[in-house]
C-alpha positions in Angstrom: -71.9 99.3 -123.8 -69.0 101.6 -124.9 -70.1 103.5 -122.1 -70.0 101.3 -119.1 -66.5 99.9 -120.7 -65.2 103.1 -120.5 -66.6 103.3 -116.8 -64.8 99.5 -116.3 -61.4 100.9 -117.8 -61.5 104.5 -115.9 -61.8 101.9 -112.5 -58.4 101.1 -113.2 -56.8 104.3 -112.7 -54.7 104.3 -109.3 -53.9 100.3 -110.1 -52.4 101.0 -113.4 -49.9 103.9 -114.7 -52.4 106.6 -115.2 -51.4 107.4 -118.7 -51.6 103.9 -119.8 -56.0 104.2 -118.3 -56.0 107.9 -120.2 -54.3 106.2 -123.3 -57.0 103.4 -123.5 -59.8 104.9 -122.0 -59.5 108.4 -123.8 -57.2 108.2 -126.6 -58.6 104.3 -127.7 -62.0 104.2 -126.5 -63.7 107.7 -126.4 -62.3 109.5 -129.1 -62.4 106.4 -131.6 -65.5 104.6 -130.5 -67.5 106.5 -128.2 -67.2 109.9 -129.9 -68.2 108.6 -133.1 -71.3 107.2 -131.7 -71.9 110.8 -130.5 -70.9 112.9 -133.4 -74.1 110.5 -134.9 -76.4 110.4 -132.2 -79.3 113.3 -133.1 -78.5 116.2 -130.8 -81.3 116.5 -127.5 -81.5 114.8 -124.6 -80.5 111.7 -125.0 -77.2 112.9 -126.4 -76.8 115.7 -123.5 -77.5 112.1 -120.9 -74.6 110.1 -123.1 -72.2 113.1 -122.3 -72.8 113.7 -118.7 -72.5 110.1 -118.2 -68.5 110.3 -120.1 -68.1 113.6 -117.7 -69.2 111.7 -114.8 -66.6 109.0 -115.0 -63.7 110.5 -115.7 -61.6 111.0 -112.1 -61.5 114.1 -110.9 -58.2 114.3 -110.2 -56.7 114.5 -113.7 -58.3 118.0 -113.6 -56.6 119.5 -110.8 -53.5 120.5 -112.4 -54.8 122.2 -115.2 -55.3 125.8 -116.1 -58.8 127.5 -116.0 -60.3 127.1 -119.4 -57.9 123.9 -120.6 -59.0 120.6 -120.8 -56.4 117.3 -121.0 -54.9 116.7 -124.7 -57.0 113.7 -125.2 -60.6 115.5 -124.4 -60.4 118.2 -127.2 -62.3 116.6 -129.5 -65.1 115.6 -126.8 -65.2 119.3 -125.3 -65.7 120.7 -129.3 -68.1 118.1 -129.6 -70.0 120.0 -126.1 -69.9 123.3 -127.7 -71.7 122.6 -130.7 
């Protein structure tokens, strides 16, 4: 359910200031609800289908702008989370 309200919020983007959707859905959402479901969540398929399903929401375009290799601010925790 954290999932598809995460999906609901990212909708908003384009409507709403864009760092007010990255604040709730990213800041609020994912890296206080979402990732901590993760972090516990057993590592194998199931978790690798949870995490392309965060990656597949997000808009593409807050991507554009950054350097090879960075991520935005409010993703570093979920992209640590990734490596391990």
């Amino acid at each position: 359910s954290f999932l598809q309200l995460l999906s609901n919020v990212v909708l908003w983007d384009g409507i709403v200031q864009e760092d007010t959707v990255r604040d709730l859905g990213l800041s609020k959402l994912l890296n206080r609800y979402l990732l901590l479901k993760l972090l516990n969540t057993p590592p194998g398929p199931d978790n690798i289908e949870k995490c392309n399903k965060v990656v597949a929401c997000l808009p593409e375009r807050w991507f554009q702008d950054l350097k090879s290799g960075s991520t935005l601010p409010e993703l570093v925790n979920f992209c640590q989370h990734l490596l391990r």
